[in-house]
C-alpha positions, 0 to 999 in steps of 0.5 A: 440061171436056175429054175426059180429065177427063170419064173420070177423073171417070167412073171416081171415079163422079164424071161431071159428067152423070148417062148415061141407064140402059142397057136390059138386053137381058135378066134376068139380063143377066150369064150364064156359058155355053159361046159358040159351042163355047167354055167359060168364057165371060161373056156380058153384054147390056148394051143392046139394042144391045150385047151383049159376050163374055169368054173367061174362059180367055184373060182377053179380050174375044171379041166385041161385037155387036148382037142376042143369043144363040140356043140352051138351056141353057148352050151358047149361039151368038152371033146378029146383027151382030158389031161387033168381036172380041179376040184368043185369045192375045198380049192381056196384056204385062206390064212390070216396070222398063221390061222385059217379064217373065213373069206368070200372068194367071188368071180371078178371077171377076165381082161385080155391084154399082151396077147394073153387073158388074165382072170380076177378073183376077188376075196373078201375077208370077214374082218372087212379087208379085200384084195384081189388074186390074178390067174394067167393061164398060158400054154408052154413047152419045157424048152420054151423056158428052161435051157438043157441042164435045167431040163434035166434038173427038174425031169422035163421032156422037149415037147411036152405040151404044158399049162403054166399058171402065173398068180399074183396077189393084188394088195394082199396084206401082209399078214395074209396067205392064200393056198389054192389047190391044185391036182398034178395026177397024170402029169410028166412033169411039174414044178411049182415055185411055193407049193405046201402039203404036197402029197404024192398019193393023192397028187396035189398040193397047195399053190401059196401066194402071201404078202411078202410073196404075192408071186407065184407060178405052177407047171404042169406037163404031159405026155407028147402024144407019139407022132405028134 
């Protein structure tokens, strides 16, 4: 079965092996909280070996790292090794007939449901269409998805603690493409079902969802710490 398919099952809640169940990192695992002097944040401990961070201001990922979070209350600090970072703005373009065009991209929210934590974003466009994108970030390890000839196929290392973000574009019309960007310098390992303008000297490239494509999946991979 190849790597693609393996996803698109994974998407559909159709993966043809069952990953083992993250160890939440704590209860609850999903928090809003100001981060590191920054309000409106959504912190998710996905594993004890990954936490990750959105901006809910800039509708980004922030951060993924292993460790945790220090402080009280809602002003928390993120402690521990920082596995990569997103971007503060320029992360959205969206296209409409091939031409990139203005859109208001906002915060809707987060619901947890099957175990896991999907967040909303809502875009607007300034012709008056509104769709919605959906992120559904998840802890995972190469072997949880991929069998050993896939392994091998796509450079992926047992053990590799791992973020997987699964996308779906909610009513998106046709005619229209989104690309979110996304940093992978520092990682072991990625793969990414529809990415565009991948460039290997700044590490990162655009995630695509489109109309008659409003699926998508990335992952990314790091280093096992030794003894771990």
């Amino acid at each position: 079965m190849g790597a693609r398919l393996v996803l698109a099952l994974l998407a559909l809640g159709l993966a043809p092996q069952s990953p083992r169940a993250p160890e939440r990192a704590r209860d609850p695992w999903v928090l809003r909280c100001a981060l590191d002097g920054r309000p409106r944040m959504v912190v998710f401990a996905l594993d004890k070996e990954l936490w990750c961070a959105y901006d809910a201001q800039h509708c980004s990922l922030y951060a993924a790292w292993k460790g945790g979070v220090r402080g009280s209350g809602s002003k928390l600090e993120l402690e521990g090794t920082r596995y990569t970072s997103g971007f503060d703005e320029h992360a959205w373009e969206v296209y409409a007939g091939e031409k990139l065009v203005q859109a208001d991209v906002r915060w809707g929210g987060y619901w947890t449901h099957d175990g896991v934590c999907t967040m909303l974003f809502e875009v607007f466009l300034s012709d008056g269409r509104h769709f919605q994108v959906r992120e559904t970030p998840e802890f995972t390890r190469p072997e949880d998805l991929f069998d050993e000839g896939q392994l091998g196929d796509l450079v992926l290392f047992k053990g590799d603690p791992g973020l997987r973000r699964s996308f779906f574009a909610a009513q998106m019309p046709m005619d229209v493409k989104v690309c979110i960007r996304m940093a992978f310098g520092g990682a072991r390992g990625k793969y990414v079902e529809a990415m565009e303008r991948e460039n290997p000297d700044s590490k990162e490239g655009w995630i695509v969802l489109e109309g008659q494509r409003p699926l998508n999946n990335a992952l990314l991979y790091w280093k096992r710490e030794e003894g771990k």
